[in-house]
C-alpha positions as CSV (number, residue, x, y, z in Angstrom):
1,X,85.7,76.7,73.5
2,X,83.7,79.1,75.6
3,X,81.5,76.7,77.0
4,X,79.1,77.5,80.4
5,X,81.6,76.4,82.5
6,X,84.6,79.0,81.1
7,X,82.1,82.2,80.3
8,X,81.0,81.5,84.3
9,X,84.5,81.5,84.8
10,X,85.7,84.4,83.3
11,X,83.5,86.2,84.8
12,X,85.5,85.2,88.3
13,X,88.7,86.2,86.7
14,X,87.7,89.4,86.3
15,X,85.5,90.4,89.4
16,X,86.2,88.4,92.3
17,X,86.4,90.3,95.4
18,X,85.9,89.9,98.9
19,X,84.7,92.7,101.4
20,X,85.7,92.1,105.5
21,X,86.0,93.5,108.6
22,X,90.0,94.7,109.4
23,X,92.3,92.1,111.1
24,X,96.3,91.6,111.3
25,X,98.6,89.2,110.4
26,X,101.3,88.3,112.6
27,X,105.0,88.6,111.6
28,X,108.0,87.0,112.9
29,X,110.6,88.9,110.8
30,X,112.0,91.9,112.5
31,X,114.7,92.9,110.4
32,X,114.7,96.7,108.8
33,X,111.5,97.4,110.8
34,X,109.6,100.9,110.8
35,X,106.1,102.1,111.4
36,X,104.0,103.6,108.8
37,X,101.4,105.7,109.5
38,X,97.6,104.7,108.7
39,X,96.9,107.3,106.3
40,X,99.4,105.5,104.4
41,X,96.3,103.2,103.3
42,X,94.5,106.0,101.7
43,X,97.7,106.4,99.7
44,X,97.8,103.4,98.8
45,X,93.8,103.7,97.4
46,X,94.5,106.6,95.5
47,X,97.0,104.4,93.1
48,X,94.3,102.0,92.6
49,X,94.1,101.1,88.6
50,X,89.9,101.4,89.4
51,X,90.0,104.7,91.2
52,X,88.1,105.9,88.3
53,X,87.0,105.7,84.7
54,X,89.9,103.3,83.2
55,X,90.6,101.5,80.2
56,X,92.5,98.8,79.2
57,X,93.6,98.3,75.6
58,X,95.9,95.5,75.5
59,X,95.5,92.4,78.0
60,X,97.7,88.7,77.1
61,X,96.1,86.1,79.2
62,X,97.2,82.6,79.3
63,X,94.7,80.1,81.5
64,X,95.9,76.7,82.6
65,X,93.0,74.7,84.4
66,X,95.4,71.8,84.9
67,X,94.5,70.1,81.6
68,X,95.3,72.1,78.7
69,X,96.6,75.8,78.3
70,X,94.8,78.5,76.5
71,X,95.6,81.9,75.4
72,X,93.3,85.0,74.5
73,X,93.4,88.8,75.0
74,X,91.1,91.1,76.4
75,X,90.5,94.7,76.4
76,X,88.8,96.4,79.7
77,X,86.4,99.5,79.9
78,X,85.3,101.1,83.2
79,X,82.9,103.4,84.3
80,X,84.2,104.2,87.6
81,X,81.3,103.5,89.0
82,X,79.5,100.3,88.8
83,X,79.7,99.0,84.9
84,X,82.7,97.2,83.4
85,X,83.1,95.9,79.7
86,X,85.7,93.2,78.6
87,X,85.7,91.9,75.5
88,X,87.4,88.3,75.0
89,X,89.2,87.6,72.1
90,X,91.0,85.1,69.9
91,X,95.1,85.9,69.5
92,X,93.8,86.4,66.1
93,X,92.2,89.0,67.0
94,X,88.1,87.8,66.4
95,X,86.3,88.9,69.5
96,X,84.8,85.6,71.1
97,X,82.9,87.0,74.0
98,X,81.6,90.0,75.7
99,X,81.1,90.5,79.2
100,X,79.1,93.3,81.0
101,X,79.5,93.2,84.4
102,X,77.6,95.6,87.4
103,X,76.7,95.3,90.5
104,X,73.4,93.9,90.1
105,X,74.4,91.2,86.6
106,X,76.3,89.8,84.4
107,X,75.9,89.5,80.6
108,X,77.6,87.6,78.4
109,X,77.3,87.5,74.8
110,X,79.4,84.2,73.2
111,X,79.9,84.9,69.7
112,X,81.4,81.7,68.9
113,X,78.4,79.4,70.3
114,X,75.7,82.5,69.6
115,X,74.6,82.2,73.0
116,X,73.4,85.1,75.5
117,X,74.3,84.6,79.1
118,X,72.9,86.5,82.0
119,X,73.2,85.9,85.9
120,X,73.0,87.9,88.8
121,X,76.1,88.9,90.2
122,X,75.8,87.6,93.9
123,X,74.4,84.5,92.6
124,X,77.9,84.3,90.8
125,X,80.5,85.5,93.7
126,X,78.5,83.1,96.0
127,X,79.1,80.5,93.7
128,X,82.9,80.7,94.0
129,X,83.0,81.5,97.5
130,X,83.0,85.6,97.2
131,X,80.8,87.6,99.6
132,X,80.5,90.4,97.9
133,X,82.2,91.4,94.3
134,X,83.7,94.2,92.5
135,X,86.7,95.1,89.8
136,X,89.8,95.4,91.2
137,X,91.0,92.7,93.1
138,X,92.7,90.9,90.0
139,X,94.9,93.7,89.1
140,X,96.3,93.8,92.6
141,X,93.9,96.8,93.9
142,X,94.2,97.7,97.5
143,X,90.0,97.7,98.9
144,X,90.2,96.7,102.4
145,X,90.8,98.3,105.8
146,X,88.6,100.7,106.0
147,X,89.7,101.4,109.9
148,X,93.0,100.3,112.3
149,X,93.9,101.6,115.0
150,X,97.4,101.3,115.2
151,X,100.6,102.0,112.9
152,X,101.5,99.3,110.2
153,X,104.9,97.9,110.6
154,X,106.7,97.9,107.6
155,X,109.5,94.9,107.8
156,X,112.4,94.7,105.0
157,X,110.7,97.2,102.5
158,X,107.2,95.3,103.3
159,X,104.1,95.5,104.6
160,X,101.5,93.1,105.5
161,X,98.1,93.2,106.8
162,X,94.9,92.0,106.3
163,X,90.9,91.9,106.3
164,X,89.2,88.8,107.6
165,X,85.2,88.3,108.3
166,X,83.2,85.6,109.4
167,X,84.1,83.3,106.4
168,X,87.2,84.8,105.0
169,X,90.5,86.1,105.3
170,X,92.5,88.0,102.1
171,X,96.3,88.9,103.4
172,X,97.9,91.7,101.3
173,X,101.6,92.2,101.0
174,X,102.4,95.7,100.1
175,X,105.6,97.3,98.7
176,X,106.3,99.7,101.1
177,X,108.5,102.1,98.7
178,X,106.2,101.9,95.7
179,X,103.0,101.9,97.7
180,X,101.4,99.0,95.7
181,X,100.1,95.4,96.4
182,X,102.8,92.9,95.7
183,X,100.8,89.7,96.4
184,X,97.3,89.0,97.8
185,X,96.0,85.6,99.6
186,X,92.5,84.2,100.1
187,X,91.9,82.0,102.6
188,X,88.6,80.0,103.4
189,X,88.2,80.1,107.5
190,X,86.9,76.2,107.9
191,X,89.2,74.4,105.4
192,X,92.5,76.7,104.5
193,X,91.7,76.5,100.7
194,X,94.2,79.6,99.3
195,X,93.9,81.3,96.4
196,X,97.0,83.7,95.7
197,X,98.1,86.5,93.4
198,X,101.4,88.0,92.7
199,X,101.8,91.5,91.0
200,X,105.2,92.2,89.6
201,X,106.7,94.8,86.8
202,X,104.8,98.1,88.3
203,X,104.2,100.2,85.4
204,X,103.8,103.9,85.6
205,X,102.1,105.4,82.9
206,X,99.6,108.0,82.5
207,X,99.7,108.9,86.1
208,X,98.7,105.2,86.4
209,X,100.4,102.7,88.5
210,X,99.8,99.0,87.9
211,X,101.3,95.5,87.4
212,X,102.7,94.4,84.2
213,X,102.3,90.9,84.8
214,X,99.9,89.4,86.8
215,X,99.8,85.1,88.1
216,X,96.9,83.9,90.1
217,X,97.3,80.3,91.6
218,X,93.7,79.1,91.9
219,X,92.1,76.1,93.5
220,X,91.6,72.8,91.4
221,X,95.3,73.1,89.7
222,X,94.1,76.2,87.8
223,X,96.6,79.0,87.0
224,X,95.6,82.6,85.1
225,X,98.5,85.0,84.1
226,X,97.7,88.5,82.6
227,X,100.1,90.8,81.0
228,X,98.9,94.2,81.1
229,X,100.1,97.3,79.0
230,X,98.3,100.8,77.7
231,X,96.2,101.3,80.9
232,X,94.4,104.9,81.0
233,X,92.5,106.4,83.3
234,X,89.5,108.7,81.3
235,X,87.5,111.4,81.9
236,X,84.7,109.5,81.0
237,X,84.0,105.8,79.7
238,X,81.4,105.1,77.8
239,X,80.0,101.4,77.9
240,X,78.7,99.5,74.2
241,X,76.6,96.3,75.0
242,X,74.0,95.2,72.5
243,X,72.1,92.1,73.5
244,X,72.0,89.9,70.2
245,X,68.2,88.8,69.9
246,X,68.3,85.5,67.8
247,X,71.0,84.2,70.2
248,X,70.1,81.2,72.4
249,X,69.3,82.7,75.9
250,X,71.2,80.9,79.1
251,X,71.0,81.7,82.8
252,X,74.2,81.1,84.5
253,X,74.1,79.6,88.3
């Protein structure tokens, strides 16, 4: 069930970021148009599910990789700085995996196949095309722009801009009234391969704000869709990984 293959995969799902220089996005629409100003960004940051310690108790995914559909839940533990725990389970409830992930590794422990994964986490985001990775991105937090120079125009209630580098572009579409990523897209610079998320049901909750359901189209036919509930931001989150020693050691490339 959680073969090499789907543990290196997971650990996508719930990390993959990309980190570029500013750009814009050109818009035709010019219906309802204002300017926002650019501190509106940092605004926008500060409602960011990761803008601290934050855990997540309850997580429904369903994965489609164009063959078969699977279900399993998660639960989410972040440090706010540099650690994050998820722990995989079965809808039964029997946890099937646990994934530490930081900025230097991954490690994964497969309960089902009693098999210990480890990889370094650049070796990973390479791997899938990422230069550089992170939490946030999946649950539609806003990373990017970092400096622009001009006002954002906000057209019909939305705003969109975007950060491109050298080998990637990711386009954000941001609800201007609720001040929250709507839908993010990944583009590859040489062949237009797009990978695209949409965030919908904005829950507020715990002076939280975050999407209730979340559907990522990916490459290859493969679909994810999380539904998100009992999101809490801590004052401190404390992470539990215990390596299990007579498990079968893997590296993961």
């Amino acid at each position: 069930m959680y073969g090499k293959e789907k543990i290196a995969f997971i650990v996508f799902i719930f990390t993959a970021l990309i980190s570029c220089k500013s750009a814009k996005i050109n818009r035709s629409a010019e219906v309802e148009e204002k300017n926002i100003k650019t501190e509106y960004l940092g605004e926008i940051r500060n409602r960011n599910l990761f803008d601290g310690p934050t855990s997540i108790d309850k997580i429904s995914v369903l994965f489609d990789d164009g063959k078969a559909t699977r279900r399993f839940r998660a639960y989410l533990r972040y440090n706010g700085r540099d650690s994050m725990l998820v722990s995989i389970r079965t809808i039964a409830g029997i946890e099937a995996a646990r994934i530490l992930l930081s900025q230097e590794k991954v490690e994964v422990i497969d309960r089902i196949n009693d098999i210990f994964y480890t990889g370094k986490t650049k070796e990973l985001g390479r791997r899938y095309g990422f230069e550089n990775m992170e939490p946030g991105i999946l649950f539609g937090d806003f990373t990017g722009l970092v400096n622009i120079d001009e006002n954002i125009k906000c057209v019909n209630g939305i705003a969109e801009i975007a950060d491109g580098g050298r080998n990637r572009i990711i386009g954000y579409k941001i609800d201007c009234e609720l001040k929250k990523v709507n839908e993010i897209r990944i583009y590859k610079r040489n062949d237009g391969e797009l990978i695209k998320g949409e965030f919908s049901e904005i829950t507020q909750s715990d002076s939280l704000s975050y999407p209730g359901v979340i559907k990522w189209d990916l490459s290859g036919n493969m679909r994810i869709e999380l539904k998100v509930a009992k999101a809490k931001r801590r004052e401190r989150v404390i992470i539990n990984f215990r390596k299990q020693d007579n498990y079968t050691k893997k590296v993961i490339r």
